[in-house]
N, C-alpha and C positions, 0 to 999 in steps of 0.2 A: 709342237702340237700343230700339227693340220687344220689351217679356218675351216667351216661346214657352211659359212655364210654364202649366200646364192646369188648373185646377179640375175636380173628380172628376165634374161633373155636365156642362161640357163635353166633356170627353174622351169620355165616355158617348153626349154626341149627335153628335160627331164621328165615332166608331165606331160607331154604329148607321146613320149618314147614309150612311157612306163605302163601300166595296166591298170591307172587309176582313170584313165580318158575317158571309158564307159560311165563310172561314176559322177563324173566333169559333166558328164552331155545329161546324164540323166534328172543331175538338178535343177541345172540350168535349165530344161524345157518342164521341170518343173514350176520352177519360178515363174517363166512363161506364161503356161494355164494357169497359175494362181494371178497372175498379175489380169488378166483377159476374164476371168471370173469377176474378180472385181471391179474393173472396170463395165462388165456388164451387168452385176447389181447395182453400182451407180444408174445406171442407165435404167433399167427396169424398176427399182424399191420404187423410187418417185412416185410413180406411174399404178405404181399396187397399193401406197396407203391414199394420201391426199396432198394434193394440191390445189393451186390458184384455178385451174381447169380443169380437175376431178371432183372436187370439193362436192359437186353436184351431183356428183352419182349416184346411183342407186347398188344400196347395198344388201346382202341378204340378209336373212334377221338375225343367222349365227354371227357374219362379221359385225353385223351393230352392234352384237353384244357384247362381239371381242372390243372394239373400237371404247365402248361405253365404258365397261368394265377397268381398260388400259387409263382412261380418264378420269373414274371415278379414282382409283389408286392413287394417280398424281394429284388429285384434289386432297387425300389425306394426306398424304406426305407433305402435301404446301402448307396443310391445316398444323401440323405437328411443328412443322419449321417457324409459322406464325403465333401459336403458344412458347415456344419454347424464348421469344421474346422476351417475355414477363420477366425469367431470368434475369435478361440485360437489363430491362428496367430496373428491376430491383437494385441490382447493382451498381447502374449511372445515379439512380436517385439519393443510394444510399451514400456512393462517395462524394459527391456532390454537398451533402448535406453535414450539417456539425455532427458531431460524437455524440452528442448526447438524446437526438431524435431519430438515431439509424433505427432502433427497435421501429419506433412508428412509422418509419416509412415502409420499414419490411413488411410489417402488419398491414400497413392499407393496402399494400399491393395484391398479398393472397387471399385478406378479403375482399378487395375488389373481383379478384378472378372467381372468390367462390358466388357472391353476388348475380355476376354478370351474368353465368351458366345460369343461375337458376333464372334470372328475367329477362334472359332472352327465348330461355325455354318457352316460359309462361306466356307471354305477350310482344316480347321483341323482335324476333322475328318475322312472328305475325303482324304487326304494325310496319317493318320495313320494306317484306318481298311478299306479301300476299295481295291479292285482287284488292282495288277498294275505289280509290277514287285520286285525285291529284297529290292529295295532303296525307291520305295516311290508306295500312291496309287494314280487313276488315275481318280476316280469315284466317286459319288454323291457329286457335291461339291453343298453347301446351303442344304443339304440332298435331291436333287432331283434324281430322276432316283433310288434309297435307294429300297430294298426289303420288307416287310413288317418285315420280322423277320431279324435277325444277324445270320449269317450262320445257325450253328445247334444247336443254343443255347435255341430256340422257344421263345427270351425273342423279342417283338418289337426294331424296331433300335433307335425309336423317344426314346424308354425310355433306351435303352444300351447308345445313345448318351449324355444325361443329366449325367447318373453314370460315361460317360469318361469325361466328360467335369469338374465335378468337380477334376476328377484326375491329370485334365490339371491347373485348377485352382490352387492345391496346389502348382505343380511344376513352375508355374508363381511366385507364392509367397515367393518360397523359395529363388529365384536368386535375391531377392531384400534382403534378411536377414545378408549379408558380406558386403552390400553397403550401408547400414545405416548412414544418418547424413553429408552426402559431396556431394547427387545423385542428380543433379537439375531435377524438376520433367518433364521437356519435354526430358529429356535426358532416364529421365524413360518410358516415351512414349515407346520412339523409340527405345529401347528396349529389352522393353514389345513385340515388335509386330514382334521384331524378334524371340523373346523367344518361345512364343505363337504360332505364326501361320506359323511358321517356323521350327527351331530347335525342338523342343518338337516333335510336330506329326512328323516329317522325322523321325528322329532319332528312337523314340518310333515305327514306323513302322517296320522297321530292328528288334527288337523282339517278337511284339504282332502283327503286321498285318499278314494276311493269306497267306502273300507269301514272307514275310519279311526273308533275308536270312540267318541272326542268327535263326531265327525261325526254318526253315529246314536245318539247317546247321548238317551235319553226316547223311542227306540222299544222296540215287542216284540221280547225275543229279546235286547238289548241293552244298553248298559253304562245303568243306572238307568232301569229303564223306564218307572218312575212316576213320572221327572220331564215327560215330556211337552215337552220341549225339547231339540233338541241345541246344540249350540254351534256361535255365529255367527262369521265373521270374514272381511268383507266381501273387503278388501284387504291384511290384513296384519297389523295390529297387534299382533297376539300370534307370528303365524308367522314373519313377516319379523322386525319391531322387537322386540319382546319377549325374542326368542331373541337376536338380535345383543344386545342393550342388557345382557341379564343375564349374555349369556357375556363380555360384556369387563368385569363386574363381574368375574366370578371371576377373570379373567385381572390383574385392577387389583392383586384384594387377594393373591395369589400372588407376583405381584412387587413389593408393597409400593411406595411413593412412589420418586421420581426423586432421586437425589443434590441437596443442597440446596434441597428442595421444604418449607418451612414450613409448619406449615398455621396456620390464625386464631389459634384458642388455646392456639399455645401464641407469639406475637407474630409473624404474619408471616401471609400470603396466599397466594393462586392468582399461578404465574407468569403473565406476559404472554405471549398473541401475539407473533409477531415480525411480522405482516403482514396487518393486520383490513382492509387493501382483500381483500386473498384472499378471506378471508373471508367477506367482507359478500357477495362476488360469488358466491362457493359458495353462499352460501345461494338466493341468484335463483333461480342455476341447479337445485338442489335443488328449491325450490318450479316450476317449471318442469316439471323432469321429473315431477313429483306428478300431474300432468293426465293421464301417461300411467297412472301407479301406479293410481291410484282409477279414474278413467274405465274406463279401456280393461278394468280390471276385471270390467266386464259383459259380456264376449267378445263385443258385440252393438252394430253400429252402429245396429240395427234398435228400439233401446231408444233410442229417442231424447228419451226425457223421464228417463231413469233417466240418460243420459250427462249431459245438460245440468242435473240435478239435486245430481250428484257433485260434479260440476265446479267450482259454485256453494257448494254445501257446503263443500268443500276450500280455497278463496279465503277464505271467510267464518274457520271455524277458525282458518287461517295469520293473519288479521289481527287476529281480539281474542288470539289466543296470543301475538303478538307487544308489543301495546301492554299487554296484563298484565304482563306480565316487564319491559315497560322501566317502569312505573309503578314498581312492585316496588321495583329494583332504584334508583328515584331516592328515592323515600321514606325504603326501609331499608336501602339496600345498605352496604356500603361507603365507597363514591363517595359518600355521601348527598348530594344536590343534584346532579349529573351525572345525564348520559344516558348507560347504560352500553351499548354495540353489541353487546359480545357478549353479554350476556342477554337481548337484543333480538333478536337471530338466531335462538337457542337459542328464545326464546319462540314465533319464527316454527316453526321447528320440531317444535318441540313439540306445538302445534295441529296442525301436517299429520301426525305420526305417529297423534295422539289419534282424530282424525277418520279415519283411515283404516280403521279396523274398521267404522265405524255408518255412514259416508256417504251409503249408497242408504237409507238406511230411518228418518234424521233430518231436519227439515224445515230451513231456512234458520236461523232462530231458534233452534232446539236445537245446531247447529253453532256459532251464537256462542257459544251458553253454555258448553257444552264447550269449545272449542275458549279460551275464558277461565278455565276452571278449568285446563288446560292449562298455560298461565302460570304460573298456583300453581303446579303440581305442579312446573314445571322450578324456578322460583325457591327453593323451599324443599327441596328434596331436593335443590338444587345446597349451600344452605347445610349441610343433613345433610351429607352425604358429605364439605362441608368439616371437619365437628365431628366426625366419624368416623374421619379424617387417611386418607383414601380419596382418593387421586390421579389424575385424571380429566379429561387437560386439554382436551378439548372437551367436554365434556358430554352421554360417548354417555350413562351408564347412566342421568341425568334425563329426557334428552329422549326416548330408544328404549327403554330399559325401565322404565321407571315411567309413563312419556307412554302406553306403548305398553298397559300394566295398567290407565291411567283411562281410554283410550280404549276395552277389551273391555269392562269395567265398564259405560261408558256408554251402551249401547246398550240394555241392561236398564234406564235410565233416561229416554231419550229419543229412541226408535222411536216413533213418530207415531203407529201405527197408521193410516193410510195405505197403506205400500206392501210390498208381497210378495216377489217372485222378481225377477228378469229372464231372460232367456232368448234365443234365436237369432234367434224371433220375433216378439219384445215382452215386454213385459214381463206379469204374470201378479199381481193384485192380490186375488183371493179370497181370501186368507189374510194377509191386512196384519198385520207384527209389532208387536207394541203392548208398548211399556216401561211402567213403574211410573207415572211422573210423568203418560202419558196415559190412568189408566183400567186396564191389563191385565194387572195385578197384579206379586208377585215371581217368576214362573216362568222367566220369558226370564232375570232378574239372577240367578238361581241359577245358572242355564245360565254364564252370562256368567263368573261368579263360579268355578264350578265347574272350568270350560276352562282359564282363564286360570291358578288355581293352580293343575293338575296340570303344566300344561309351564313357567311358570316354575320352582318347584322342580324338573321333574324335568332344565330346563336348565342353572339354575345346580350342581346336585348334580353331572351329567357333565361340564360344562365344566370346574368347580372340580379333578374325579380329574385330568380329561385335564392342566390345567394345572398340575397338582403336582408329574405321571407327569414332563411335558419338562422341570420344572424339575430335577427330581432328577439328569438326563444329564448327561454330564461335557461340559462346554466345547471344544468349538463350540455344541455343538446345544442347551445349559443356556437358558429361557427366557429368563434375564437375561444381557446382556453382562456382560463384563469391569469391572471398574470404573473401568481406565483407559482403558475405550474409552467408556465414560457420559462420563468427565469432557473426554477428547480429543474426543466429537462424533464422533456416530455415522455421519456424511454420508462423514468422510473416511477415517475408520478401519474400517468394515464397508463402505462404497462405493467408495473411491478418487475421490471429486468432489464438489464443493462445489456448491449453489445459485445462490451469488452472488460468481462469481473476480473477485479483484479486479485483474484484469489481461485 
């Protein structure tokens, strides 16, 4: 049989010879123009939506609407991606927790989310982003009297409302994560509705409402004006996490540890999970919906190096948070020689709450590092609070409030100095925030430092009265169950239903 096989120099004169060469040239100078198209969209898109130097343009009223419109879109998909959280919650909470309180964890979740919607409707909103004064707002409550759009952001309020509301929903969710397994659920009620339509929007006001006086805090006229800084927080970490993390400390130490809860020293440990597949899956979904949390944060599909910056940011975080906490916990834990999954979640964690105040304004690099010191912080402040006999069985108050304290901190450490603002039209870089570690002194970490202690004390102080006030009611509504309904399980004696029937 005759080879057919071609050496590279036949083949060459074989298709030069042959009648396929017109074919040959014709691609190729296709490939050409296509390649020099592209190259000239590089060159030109820039230049057509925004940038650091167009950002300022003036636009006609059809593109603002395309621009707005493109915007408001990604605000609901961020908004959908930060509901779709609850899920993970549900799930980290529920594996986390003994078999026989899964019902009640699953219950307070969907009613916290059905709660939240309705008082943030009513008044929450209106108390965190409407006109009023330093402390609280004073306008659109039920969203009436509401302006068509949210300041200058061109995004509608009806759909900026939905993306805060699920922000509020998390931060409901979280101050229930340290009270697992002992919270009788009317006790949870009441609150919930303090958490929700109260503390959360007030507090949260004081940084992200438009006259909130952390907000302007280091202008004229206003609260420290000589610091020349006010307080940052990108996406959360002190409004959302912080607040959730510190109020389910005070909710922890109020109701004191669970019936037969040990803690290390004095011979005994952290209970187990009943179900770390839950778990482990919570957390996915968790980091999952973070894409919407940080990203979509810039209200601005049009910031499109500020989204893809986040993004990347937030990824980076979550994964040295993660392998810090499980080194940790294999060196010194415990377990010592094991790979422990839940510290390992919690580490993932941890990084995404940390990183979610600096995201825009940290480089990739400054995100590892963080987002590794993260790790610490959950590792060793999970062992605190074990040596504290502070009962805690997911690990809101390491990973949401103290994660959520090194992450504002951080930002006064490792802001690049780099990047600025972002905005509806791009983002806006004349003012790049510059931390200590690159060049720009302590001014921003004062800031940072300054924000972050007034509203966690002035968190944990309300939360602590509020959860005192529902402990002191007389049973039902007493913060703690019964004690023979702790020890019957909470599933079938405050729910009437188990998890897992065995029939």
């Amino acid at each position: 049989m005759t080879s057919t096989n071609l050496t590279a120099p036949s083949f060459l004169n074989r298709f030069i010879k042959g009648k396929n060469w017109r074919l040959g040239i014709t691609l190729f100078t296709g490939k050409i123009l296509g390649l020099l198209i592209l190259l000239a969209a590089m060159k030109l898109l820039p230049g057509m939506i925004a940038t650091p130097a167009s950002a300022g343009e003036t636009y006609t009223p059809h593109e603002t609407m395309l621009i707005n419109t493109a915007n408001t879109v990604w605000t609901l998909i961020a908004a959908f991606l930060v509901f779709g959280m609850q899920a993970g919650f549900v799930m980290l909470e529920a594996g986390f927790a003994r078999q026989r309180e899964t019902v009640n964890v699953l219950m307070e979740c969907i009613f916290d989310t059905c709660l939240c919607g309705l008082l943030f409707w009513a008044i929450g909103y209106a108390f965190m982003f409407s006109d009023g004064n330093g402390f609280i707002g004073k306008h659109w409550y039920f969203l009436q009297g509401a302006p068509d759009t949210y300041l200058t952001t061109g995004i509608p309020v009806i759909a900026h409302w939905l993306f805060q509301y699920a922000f509020a929903d998390t931060c409901s969710t979280i101050v229930s994560g340290a009270m697992i397994g002992r919270t009788s659920f009317r006790g949870d009620i009441l609150y919930s509705i303090g958490i929700t339509g109260f503390i959360y929007p007030i507090i949260g006001h004081w940084a992200w409402g438009p006259d909130g006086f952390l907000a302007l805090m280091g202008t004229t006229g206003n609260f420290l004006p000589t610091l020349g800084n006010g307080f940052r927080d990108f996406a959360g970490s002190t409004v959302v996490h912080t607040i959730g993390g510190i109020a389910s400390l005070a909710g922890a130490i109020v109701l004191g540890p669970r019936l037969g809860r040990v803690f290390k020293r004095d011979g005994g440990g952290p209970m187990s999970g009943h179900n770390m597949t839950l778990g482990a899956v919570g957390t996915f979904i968790l980091w999952f919906g973070w894409y919407g949390f940080n990203p979509g944060s810039t209200l601005s599909a049009i910031d499109m190096q500020g989204i893809g910056r986040v993004a990347t940011n937030t990824t980076l975080a979550a994964c040295s948070g993660g392998m810090v906490a499980m080194y940790l916990a294999l060196w010194f834990g415990d377990t010592k020689g094991k790979f422990d999954l839940a510290m390992t979640c919690n580490g993932v964690l941890g990084g995404l709450v940390a990183i979610t105040c600096p995201c825009y304004w940290v480089s990739p690099l400054g995100a590892v590092l963080l987002g590794a010191i993260a790790g610490l912080v959950v590792y060793y402040s999970t062992m605190l609070l074990e040596y504290l006999r502070i009962d805690d069985p997911i690990g809101a108050v390491p990973v949401h409030g103290l994660c959520g304290i090194w992450g504002t901190i951080s930002l006064g450490l490792f802001a690049s100095g780099q990047f600025g603002a972002t905005g509806p039209f791009g983002p806006d870089n004349s003012a790049p925030v510059t931390g200590l570690f690159y060049g720009g002194g302590s001014g921003i970490l004062q800031a940072q430092l300054i924000g972050s202690g007034i509203i966690t004390l002035a968190t944990f102080v309300i939360a602590f009265i509020l959860m005192y006030a529902i402990k002191l009611l007389p049973n039902p509504w007493n913060l703690r169950v019964e004690k023979h309904i702790e020890e019957g399980g909470l599933d079938l004696l405050e729910h009437g239903s188990v998890a897992y029937p065995t029939t």
